[in-house]
GUKOLLUM-887502 format. One record per residue: x, y, z of N, C-alpha, C, O in turn; residue in three letters; residue number from 0. Coordinates in steps of 0.2 Angstrom, whole numbers. Atoms other than C-alpha are relative to their C-alpha. Example, Ala and Ser with C-alpha at 12.3 -4.5 7.8 and 13.67 -1.06 7.14 Angstrom:
2
+-------+-------+-------+-------+-------+-------+-------+-------+-------+-------+-------+-------+-----+-----+
:   n.x :   n.y :   n.z :  ca.x :  ca.y :  ca.z :   c.x :   c.y :   c.z :   o.x :   o.y :   o.z :  aa :   i :
+-------+-------+-------+-------+-------+-------+-------+-------+-------+-------+-------+-------+-----+-----+
:     4 :    -6 :     0 :    62 :   -22 :    39 :     4 :     6 :     0 :     9 :     5 :     3 : ala :   0 :
:    -4 :    -6 :    -1 :    68 :    -5 :    36 :    -4 :     5 :     3 :    -1 :    11 :     4 : ser :   1 :
+-------+-------+-------+-------+-------+-------+-------+-------+-------+-------+-------+-------+-----+-----+
***
This chain:
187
+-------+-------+-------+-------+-------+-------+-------+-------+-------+-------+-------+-------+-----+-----+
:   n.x :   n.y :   n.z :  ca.x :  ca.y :  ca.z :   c.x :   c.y :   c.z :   o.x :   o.y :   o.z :  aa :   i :
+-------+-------+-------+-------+-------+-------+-------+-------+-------+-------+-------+-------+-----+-----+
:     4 :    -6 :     0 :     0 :     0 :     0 :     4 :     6 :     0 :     8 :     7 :     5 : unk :   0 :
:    -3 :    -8 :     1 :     7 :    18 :    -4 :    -3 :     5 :     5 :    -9 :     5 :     5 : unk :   1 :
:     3 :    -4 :    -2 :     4 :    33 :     6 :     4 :     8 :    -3 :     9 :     9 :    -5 : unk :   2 :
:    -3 :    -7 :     4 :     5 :    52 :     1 :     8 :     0 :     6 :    10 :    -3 :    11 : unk :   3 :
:    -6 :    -3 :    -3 :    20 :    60 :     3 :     0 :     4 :     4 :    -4 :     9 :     3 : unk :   4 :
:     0 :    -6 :    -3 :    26 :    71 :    17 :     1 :     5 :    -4 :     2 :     3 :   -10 : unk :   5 :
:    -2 :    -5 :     5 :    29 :    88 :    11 :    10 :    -1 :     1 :    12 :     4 :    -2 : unk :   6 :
:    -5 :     1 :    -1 :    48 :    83 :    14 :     1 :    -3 :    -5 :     5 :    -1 :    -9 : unk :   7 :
:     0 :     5 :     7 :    46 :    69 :     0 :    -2 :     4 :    -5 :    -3 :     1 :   -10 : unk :   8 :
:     3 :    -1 :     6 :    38 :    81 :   -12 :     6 :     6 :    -2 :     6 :    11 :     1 : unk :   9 :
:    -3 :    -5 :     2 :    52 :    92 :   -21 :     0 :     6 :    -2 :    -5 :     7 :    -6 : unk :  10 :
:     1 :    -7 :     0 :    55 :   111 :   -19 :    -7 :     3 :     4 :   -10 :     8 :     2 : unk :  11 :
:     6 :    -3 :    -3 :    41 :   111 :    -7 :    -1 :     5 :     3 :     0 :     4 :     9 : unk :  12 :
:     1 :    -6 :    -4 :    37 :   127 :    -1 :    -7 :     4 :     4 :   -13 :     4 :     1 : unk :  13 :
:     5 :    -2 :    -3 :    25 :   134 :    10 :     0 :     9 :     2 :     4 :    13 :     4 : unk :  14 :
:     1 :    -9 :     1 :    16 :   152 :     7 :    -7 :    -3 :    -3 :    -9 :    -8 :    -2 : unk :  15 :
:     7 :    -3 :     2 :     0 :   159 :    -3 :     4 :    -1 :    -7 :    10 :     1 :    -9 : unk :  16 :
:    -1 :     2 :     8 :    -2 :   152 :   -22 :    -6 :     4 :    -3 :   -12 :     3 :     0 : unk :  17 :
:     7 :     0 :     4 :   -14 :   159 :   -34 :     0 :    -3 :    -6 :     6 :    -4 :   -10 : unk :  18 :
:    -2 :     3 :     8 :   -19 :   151 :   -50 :     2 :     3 :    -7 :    -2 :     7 :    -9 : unk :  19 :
:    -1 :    -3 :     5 :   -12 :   156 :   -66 :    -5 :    -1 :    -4 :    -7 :    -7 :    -4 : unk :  20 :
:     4 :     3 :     3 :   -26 :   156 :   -78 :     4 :    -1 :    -7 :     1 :    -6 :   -11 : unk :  21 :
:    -2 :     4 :     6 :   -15 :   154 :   -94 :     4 :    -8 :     0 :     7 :   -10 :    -5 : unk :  22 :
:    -4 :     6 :    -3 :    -8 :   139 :   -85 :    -4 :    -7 :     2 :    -3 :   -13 :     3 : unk :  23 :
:     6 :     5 :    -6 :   -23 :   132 :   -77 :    -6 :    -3 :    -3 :    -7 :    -1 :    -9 : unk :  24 :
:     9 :     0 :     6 :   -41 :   124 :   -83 :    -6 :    -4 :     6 :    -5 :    -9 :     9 : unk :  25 :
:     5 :     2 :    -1 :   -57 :   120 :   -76 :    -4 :    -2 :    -2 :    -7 :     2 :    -6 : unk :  26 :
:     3 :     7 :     5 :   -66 :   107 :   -83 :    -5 :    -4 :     3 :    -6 :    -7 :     8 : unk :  27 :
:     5 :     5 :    -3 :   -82 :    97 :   -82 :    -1 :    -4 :    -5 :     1 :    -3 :   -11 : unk :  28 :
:     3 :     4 :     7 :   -90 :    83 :   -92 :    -7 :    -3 :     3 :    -8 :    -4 :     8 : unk :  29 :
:     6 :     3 :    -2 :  -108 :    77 :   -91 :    -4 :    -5 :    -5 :    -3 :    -4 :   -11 : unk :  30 :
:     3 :     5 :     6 :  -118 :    64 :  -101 :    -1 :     4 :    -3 :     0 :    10 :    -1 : unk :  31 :
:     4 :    -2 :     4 :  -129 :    69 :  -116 :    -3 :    -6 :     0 :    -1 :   -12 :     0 : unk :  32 :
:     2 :     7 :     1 :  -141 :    58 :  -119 :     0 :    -7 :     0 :    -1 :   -10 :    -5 : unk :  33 :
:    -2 :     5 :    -4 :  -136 :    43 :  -109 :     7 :    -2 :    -6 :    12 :    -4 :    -4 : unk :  34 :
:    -5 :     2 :     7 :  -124 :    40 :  -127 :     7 :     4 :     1 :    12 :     1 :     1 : unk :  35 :
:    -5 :    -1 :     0 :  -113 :    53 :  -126 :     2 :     3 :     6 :     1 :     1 :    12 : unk :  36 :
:    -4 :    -2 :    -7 :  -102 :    64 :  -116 :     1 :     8 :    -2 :     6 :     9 :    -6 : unk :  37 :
:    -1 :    -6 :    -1 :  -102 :    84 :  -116 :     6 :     5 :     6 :     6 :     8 :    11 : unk :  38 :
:    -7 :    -5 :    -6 :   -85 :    95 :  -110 :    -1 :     5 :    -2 :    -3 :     8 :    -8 : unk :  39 :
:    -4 :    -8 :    -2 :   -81 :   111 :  -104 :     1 :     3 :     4 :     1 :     0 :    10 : unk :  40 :
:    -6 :     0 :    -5 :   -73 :   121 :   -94 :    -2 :     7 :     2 :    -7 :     9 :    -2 : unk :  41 :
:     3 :    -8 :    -4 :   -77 :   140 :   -84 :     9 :     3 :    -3 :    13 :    -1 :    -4 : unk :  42 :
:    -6 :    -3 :     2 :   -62 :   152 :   -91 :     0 :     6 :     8 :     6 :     7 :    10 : unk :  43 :
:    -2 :    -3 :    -2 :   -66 :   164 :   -78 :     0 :    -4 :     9 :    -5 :    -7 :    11 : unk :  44 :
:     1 :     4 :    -5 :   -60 :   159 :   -59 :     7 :     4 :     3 :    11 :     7 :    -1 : unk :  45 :
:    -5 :    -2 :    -5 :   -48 :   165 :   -43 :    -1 :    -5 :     2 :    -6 :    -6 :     5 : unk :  46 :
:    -1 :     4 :    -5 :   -40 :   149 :   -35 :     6 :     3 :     5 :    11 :     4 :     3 : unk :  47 :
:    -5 :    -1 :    -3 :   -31 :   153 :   -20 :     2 :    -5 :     4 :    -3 :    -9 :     6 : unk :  48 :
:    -1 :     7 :    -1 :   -21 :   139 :   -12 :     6 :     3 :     5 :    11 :     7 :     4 : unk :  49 :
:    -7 :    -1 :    -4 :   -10 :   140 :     6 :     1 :    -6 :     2 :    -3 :   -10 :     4 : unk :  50 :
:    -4 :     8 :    -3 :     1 :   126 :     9 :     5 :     3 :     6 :     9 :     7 :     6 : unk :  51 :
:    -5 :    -1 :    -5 :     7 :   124 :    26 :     6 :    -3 :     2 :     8 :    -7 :    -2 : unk :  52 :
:    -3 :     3 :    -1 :    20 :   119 :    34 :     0 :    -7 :     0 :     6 :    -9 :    -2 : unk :  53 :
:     3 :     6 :    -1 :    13 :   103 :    36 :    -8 :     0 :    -7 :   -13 :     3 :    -6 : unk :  54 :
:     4 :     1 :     4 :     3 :    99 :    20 :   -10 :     0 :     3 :   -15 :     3 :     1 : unk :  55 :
:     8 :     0 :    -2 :   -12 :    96 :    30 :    -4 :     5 :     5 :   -10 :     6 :     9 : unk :  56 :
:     0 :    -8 :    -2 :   -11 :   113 :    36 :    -3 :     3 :    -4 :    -5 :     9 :    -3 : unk :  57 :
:     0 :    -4 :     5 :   -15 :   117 :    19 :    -8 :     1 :    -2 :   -12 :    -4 :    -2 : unk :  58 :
:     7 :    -4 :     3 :   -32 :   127 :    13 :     0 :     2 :    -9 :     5 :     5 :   -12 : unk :  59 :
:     3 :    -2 :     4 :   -39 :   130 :    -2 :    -7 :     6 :    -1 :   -12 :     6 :     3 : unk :  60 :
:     7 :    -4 :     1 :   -53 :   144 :    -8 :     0 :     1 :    -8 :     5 :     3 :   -11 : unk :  61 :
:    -1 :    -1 :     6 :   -57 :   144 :   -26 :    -9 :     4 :    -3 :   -14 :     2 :    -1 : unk :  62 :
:     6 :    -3 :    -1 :   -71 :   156 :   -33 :    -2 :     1 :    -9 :     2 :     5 :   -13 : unk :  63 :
:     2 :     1 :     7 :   -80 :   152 :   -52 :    -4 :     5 :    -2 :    -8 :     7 :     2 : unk :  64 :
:     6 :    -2 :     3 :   -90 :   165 :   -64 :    -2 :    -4 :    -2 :     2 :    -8 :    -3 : unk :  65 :
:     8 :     4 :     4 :  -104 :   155 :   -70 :     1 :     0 :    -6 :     3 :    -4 :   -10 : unk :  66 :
:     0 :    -4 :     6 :  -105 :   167 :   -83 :     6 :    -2 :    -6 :     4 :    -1 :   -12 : unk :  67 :
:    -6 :     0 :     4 :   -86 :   161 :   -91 :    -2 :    -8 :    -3 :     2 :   -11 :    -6 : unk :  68 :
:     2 :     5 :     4 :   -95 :   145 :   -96 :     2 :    -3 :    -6 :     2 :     2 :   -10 : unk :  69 :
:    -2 :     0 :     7 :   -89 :   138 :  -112 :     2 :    -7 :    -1 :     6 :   -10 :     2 : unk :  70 :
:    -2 :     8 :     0 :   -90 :   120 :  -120 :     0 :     0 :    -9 :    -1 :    -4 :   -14 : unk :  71 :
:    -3 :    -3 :     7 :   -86 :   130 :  -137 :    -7 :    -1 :    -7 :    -7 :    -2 :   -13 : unk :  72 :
:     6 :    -4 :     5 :  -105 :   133 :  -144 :    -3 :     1 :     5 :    -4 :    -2 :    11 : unk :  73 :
:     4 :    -8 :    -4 :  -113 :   149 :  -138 :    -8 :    -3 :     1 :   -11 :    -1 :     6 : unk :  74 :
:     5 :     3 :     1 :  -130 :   140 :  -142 :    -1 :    -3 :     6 :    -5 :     0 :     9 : unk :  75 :
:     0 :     5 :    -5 :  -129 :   127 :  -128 :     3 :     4 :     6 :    -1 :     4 :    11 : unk :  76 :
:    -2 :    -4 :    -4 :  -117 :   140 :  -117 :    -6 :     3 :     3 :    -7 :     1 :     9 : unk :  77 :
:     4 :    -1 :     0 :  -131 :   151 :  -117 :    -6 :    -2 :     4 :    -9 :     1 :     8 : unk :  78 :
:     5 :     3 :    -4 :  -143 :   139 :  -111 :     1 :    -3 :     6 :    -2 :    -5 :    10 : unk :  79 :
:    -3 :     3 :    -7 :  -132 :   133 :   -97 :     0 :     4 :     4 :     0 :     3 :    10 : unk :  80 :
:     0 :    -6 :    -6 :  -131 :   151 :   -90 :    -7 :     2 :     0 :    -7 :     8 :     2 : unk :  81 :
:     6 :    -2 :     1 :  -150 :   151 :   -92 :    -4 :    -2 :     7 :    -2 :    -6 :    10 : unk :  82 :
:     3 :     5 :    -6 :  -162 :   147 :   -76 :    -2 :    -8 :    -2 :    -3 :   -12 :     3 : unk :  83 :
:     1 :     7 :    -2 :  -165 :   130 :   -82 :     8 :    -4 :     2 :     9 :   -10 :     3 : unk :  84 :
:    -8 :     4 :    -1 :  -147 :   126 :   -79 :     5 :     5 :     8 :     3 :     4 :    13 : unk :  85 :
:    -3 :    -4 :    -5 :  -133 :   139 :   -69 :    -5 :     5 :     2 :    -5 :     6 :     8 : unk :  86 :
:     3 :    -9 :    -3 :  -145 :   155 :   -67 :     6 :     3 :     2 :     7 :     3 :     8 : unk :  87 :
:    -4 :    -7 :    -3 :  -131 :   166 :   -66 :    -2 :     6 :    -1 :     1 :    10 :     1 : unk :  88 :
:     4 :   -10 :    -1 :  -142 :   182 :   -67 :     0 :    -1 :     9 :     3 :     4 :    12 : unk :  89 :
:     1 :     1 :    -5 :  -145 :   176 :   -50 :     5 :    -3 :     6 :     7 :    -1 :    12 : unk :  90 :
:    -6 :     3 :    -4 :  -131 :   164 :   -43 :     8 :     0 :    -8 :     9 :    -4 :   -12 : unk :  91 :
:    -5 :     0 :     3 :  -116 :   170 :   -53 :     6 :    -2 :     2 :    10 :     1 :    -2 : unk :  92 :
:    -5 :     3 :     0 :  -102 :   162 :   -46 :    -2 :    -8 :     5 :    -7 :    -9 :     8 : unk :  93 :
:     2 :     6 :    -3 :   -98 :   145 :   -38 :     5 :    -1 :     6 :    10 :    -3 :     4 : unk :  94 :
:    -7 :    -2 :    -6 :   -87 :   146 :   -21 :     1 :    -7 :     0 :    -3 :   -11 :    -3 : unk :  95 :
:    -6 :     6 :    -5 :   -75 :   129 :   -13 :     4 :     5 :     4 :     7 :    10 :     3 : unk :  96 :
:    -4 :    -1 :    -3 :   -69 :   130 :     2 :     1 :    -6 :     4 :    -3 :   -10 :     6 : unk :  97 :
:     0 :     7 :    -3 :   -60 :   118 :    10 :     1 :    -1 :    10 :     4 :     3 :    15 : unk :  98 :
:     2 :     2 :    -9 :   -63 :   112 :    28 :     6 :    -3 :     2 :     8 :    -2 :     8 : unk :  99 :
:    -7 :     3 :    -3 :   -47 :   100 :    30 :     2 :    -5 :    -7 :    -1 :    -6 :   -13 : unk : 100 :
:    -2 :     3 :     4 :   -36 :    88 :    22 :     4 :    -6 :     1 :     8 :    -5 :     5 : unk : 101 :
:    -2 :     5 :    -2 :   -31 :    69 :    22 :     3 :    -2 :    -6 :     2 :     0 :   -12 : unk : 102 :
:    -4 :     5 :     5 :   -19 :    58 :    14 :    -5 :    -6 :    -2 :   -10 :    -7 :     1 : unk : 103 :
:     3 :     3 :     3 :   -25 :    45 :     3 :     2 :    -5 :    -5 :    -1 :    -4 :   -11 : unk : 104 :
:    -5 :     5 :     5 :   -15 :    31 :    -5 :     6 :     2 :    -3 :    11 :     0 :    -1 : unk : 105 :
:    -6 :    -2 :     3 :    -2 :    41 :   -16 :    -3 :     8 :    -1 :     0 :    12 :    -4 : unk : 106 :
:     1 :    -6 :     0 :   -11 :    57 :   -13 :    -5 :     2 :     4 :    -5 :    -2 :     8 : unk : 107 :
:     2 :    -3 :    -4 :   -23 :    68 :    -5 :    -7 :    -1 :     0 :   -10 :    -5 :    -3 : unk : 108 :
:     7 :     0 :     0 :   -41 :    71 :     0 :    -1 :     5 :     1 :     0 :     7 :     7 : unk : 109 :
:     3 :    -7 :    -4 :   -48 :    90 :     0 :    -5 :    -1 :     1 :    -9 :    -3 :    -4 : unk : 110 :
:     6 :    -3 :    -1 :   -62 :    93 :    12 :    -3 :     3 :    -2 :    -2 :     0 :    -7 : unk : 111 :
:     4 :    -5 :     0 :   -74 :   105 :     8 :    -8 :     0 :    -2 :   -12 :    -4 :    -4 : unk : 112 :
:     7 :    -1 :     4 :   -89 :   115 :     2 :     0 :     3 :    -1 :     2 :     8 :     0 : unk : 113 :
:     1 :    -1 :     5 :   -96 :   116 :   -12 :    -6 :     6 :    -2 :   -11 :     4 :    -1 : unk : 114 :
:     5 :    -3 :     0 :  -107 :   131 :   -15 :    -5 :     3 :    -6 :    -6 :     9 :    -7 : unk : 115 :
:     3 :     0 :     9 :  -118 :   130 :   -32 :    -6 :     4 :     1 :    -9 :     2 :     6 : unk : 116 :
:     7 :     2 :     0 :  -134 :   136 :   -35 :    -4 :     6 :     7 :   -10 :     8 :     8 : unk : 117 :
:     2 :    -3 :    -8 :  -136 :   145 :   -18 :    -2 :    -7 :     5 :    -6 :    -8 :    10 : unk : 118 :
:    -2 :     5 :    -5 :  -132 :   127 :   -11 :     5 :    -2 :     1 :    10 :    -3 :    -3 : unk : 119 :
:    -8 :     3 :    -3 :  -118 :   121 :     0 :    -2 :    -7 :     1 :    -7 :   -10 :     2 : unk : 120 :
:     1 :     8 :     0 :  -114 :   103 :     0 :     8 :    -1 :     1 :    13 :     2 :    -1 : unk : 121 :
:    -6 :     1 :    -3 :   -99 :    94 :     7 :     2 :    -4 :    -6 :     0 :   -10 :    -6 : unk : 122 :
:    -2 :     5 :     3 :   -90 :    88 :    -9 :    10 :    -1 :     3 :    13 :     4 :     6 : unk : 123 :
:   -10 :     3 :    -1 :   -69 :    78 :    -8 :    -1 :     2 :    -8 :    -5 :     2 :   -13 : unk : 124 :
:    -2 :    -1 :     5 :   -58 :    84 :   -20 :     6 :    -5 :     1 :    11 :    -5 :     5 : unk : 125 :
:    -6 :     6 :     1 :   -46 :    68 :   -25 :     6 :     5 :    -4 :     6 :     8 :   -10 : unk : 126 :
:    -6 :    -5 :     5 :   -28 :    79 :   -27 :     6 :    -3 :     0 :     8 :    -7 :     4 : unk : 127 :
:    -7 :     2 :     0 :   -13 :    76 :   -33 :     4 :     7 :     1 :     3 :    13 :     0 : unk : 128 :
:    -4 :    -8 :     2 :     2 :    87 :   -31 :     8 :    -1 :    -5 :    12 :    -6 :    -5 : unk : 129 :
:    -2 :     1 :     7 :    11 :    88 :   -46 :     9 :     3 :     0 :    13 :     2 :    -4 : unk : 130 :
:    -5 :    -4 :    -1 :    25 :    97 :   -39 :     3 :     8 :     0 :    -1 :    13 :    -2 : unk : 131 :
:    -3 :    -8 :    -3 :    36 :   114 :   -34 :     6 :     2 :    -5 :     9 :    -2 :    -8 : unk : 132 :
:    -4 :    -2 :     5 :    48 :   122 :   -45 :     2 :     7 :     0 :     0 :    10 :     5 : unk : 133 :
:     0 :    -7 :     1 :    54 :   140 :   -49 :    -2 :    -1 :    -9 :    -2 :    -6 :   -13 : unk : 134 :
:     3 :    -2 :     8 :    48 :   146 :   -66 :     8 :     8 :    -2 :    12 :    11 :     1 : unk : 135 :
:    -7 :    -4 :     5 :    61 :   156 :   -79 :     0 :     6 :     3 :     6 :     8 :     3 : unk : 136 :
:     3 :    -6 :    -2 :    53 :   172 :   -72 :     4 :     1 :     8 :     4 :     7 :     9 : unk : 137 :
:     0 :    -2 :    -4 :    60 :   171 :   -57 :    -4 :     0 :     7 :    -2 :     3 :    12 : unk : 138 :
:     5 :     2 :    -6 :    46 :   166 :   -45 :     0 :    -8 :     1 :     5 :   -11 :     0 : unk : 139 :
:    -1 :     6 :    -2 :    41 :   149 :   -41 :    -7 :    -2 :     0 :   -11 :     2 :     2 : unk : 140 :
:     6 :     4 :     4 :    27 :   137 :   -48 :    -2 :    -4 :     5 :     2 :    -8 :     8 : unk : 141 :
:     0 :     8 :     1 :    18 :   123 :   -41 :    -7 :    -1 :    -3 :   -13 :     2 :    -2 : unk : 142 :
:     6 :     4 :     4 :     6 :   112 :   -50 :    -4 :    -5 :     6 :    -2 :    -6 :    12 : unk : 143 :
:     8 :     2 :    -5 :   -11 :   103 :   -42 :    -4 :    -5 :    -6 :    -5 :    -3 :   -11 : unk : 144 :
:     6 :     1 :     6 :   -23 :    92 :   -53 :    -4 :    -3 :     7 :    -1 :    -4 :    12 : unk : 145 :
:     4 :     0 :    -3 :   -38 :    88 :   -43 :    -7 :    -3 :    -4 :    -7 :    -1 :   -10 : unk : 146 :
:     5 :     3 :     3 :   -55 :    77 :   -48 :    -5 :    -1 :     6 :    -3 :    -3 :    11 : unk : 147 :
:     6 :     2 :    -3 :   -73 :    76 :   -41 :    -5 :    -1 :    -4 :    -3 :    -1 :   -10 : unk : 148 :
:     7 :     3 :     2 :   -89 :    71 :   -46 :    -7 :     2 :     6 :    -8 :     0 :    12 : unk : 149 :
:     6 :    -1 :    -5 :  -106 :    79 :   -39 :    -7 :    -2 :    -5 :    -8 :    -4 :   -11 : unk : 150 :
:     6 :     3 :     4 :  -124 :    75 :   -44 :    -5 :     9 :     0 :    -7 :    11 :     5 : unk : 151 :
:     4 :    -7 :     0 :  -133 :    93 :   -51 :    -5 :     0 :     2 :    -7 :     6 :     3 : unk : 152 :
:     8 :     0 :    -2 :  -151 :    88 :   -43 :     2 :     4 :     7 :    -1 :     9 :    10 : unk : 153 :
:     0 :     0 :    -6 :  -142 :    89 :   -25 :     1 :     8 :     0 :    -1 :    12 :     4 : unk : 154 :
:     1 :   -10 :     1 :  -139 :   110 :   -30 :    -5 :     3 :    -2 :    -5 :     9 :    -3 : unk : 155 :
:     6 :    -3 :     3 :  -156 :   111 :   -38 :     3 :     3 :    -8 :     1 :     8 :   -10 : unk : 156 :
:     1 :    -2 :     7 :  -150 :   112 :   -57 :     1 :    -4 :    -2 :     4 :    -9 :    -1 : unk : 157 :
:     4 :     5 :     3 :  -160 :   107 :   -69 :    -4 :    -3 :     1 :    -4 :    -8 :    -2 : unk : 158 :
:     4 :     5 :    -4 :  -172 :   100 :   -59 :    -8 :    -2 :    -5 :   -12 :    -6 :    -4 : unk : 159 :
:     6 :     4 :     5 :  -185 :    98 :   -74 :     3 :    -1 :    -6 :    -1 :     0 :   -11 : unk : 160 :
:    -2 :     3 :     5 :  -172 :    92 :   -86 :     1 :    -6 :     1 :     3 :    -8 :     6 : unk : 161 :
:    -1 :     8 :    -2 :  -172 :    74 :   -87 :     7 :    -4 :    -1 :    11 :    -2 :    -5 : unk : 162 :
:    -6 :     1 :    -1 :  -158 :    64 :   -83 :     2 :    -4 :    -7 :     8 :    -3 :   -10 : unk : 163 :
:    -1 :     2 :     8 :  -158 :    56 :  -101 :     0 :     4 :    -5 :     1 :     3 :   -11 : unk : 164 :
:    -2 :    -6 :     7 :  -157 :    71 :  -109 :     8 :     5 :     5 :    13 :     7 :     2 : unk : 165 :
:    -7 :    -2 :    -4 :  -143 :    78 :   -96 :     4 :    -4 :     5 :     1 :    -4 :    11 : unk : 166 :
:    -1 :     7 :    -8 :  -134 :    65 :   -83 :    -1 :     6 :     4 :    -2 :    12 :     2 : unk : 167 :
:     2 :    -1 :    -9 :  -137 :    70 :   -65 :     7 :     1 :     1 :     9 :     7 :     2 : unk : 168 :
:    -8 :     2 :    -5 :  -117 :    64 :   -61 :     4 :     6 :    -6 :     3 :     7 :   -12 : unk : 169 :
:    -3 :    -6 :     5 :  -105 :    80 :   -69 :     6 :    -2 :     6 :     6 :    -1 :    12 : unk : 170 :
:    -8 :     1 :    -4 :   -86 :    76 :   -65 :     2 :     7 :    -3 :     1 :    11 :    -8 : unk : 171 :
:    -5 :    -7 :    -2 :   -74 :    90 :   -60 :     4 :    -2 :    -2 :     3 :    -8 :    -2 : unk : 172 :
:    -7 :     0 :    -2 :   -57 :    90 :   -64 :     3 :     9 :    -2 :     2 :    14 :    -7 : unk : 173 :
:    -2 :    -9 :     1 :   -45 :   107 :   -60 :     8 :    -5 :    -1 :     9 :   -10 :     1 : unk : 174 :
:    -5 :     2 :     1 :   -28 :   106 :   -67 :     3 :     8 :     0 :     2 :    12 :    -5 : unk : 175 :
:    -1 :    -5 :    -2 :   -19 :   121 :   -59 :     8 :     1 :     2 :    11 :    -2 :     6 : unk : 176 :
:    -9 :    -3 :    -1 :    -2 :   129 :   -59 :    -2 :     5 :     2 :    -6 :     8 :     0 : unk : 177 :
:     2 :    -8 :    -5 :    -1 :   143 :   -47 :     8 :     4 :     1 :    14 :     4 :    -1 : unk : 178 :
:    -7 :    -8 :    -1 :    11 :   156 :   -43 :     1 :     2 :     7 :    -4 :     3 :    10 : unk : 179 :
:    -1 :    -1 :    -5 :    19 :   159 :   -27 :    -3 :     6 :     1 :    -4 :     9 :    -5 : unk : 180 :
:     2 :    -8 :    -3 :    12 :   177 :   -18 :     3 :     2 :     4 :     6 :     7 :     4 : unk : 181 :
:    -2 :     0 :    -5 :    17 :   175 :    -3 :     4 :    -4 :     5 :     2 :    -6 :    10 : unk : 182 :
:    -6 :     9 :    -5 :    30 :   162 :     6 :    -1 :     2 :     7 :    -1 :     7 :    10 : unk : 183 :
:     0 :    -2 :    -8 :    28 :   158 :    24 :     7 :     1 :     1 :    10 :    -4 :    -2 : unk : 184 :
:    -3 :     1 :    -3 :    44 :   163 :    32 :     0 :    -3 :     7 :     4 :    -1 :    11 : unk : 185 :
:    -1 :     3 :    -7 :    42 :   154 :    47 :     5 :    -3 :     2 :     6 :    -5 :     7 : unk : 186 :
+-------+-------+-------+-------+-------+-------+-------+-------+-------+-------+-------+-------+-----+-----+
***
């Protein structure tokens, strides 16, 4: 059996305040279509901020979505995703995470949190890896994140009179996040 690594085993680990680069980063989702296929796309607009502590499991997340930056690369379908039968973002335009704690988990992590959709909070795990620490050419310092979950839209109330065979219920997350140091703990 494997277990995550300390922050001592993970290379150039550093502990401070990251945010997400968005020409570096992606937010992604996939949801059936008609129990046959499978529909992606991805939010462009979003602030992830990420403190790693000392101790990994010191470490917090807050990550904050436009609705509105919707994009699964036709306007047509976009449109009706930011519409009330789907996000309403006239009304809930963004989508909060916050995480409440963090556990190891075979060769990687578990983030806590909750999930805030819809004008509903719900305790979704985010399954993360950490991809690693690094300096970038620039002269700052990188680290990488990928992360996956899966929630069911009915439990945030969208779409609740589309049917699950014209839209699945289950819509997998994944974030794939390189962030930028801010702030370093000197402790």
């Amino acid at each position: 059996m494997t277990t995550a690594p300390t922050t001592a085993a993970i290379p150039g680990y550093l502990a401070g305040t990251w945010t997400a680069d968005p020409a570096h980063s992606d937010i992604a989702f996939t949801a059936r279509h008609l129990v046959i296929g499978r529909t992606r796309g991805r939010f462009t607009g979003y602030d992830v901020r990420i403190v790693t502590g000392e101790d990994l499991l010191s470490s917090s997340v807050v990550a904050t979505i436009d609705l509105a930056s919707v994009d699964t690369g036709n306007e047509t379908r976009d449109a009706h995703l930011r519409s009330a039968d789907h996000l309403a973002v006239e009304t809930h335009p963004t989508m909060t995470y916050r995480s409440t704690g963090i556990r190891p988990a075979g060769d990687g992590w578990v983030v806590e949190g909750e999930l805030t959709l819809h004008g509903v909070t719900r305790q979704v795990p985010l399954a993360v890896a950490v991809n690693g620490f690094r300096p970038d050419p620039w002269g700052g310092q990188r680290a990488g994140f990928s992360a996956t979950a899966r929630i069911d839209r009915r439990d945030f109330g969208i779409g609740p009179t589309v049917p699950v065979e014209a839209v699945g219920a289950t819509v997998s997350i994944s974030l794939e996040i390189e962030a930028v140091l801010t702030a370093q703990d000197e402790r």
